[in-house]
N, C-alpha and C positions, 0 to 999 in steps of 0.2 A: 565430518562434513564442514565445509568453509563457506559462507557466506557473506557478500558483499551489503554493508552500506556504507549509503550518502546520506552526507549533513544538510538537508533541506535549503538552509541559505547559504553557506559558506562553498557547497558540492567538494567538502573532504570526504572521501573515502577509506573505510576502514574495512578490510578484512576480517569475519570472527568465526572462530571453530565454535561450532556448536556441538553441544554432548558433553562425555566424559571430558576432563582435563586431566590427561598424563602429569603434563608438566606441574599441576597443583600437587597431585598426589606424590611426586618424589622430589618437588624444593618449596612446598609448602607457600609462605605469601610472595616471592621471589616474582611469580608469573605477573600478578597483579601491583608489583610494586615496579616493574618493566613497562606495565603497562600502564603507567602514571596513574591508577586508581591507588591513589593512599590511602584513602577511608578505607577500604576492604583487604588492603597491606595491613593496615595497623591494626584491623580485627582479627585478620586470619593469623597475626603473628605470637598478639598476646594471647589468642587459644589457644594455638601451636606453645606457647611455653604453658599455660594452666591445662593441658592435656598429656602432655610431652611429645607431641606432634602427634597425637589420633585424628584432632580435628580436621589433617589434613584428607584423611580420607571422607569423610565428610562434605569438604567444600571441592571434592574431584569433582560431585556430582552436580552440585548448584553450582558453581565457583562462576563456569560460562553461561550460563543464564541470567546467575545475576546483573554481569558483565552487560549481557547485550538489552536488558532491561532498561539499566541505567543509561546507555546510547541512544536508547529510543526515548526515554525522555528527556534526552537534550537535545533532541532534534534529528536525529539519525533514523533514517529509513530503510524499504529493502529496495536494494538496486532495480531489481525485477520481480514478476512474478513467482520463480522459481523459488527466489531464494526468500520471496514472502511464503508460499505455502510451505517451506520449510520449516519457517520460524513458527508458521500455526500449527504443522504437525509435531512440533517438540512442544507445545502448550506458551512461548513463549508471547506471542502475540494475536489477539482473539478475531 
């Protein structure tokens, strides 16, 4: 499922899939390092090497959570209602 936020002051809009991450689980920190998060590139990659890439299965599950976490505390909100009670029914926002 894709959900839409805006940046409170700026109104950039970011599309984010919430749930699983495919693309985590088969190119490892690649998604998040596309996606200008470096801090969570550079952790998911040196696990990915002290693992031999297990960790990747791992961050399939959090990887997009984390993601939309850190969006919301830099300002990013849910466009609408739907796509707020989405974010509450995956536990991401209370």
């Amino acid at each position: 499922m894709v959900v839409t936020l805006v940046h409170e002051r700026t109104n950039l809009t970011k599309q984010v899939k919430v749930g699983f991450s495919w693309t985590t689980l088969f190119f490892g920190c690649l998604p998040a390092l596309f996606r200008g998060d470096f801090k969570w590139a550079i952790i998911q990659c040196l696990l990915g090497i002290c693992t031999f890439g297990l960790s990747s299965l791992v961050f399939a599950f959090v990887y997009n959570k984390i993601y939309i976490r850190e969006l919301i505390e830099k300002g990013y909100r849910a466009v609408d209602s739907d796509a707020e009670s989405v974010l509450k029914a995956k536990g991401i926002i209370i």
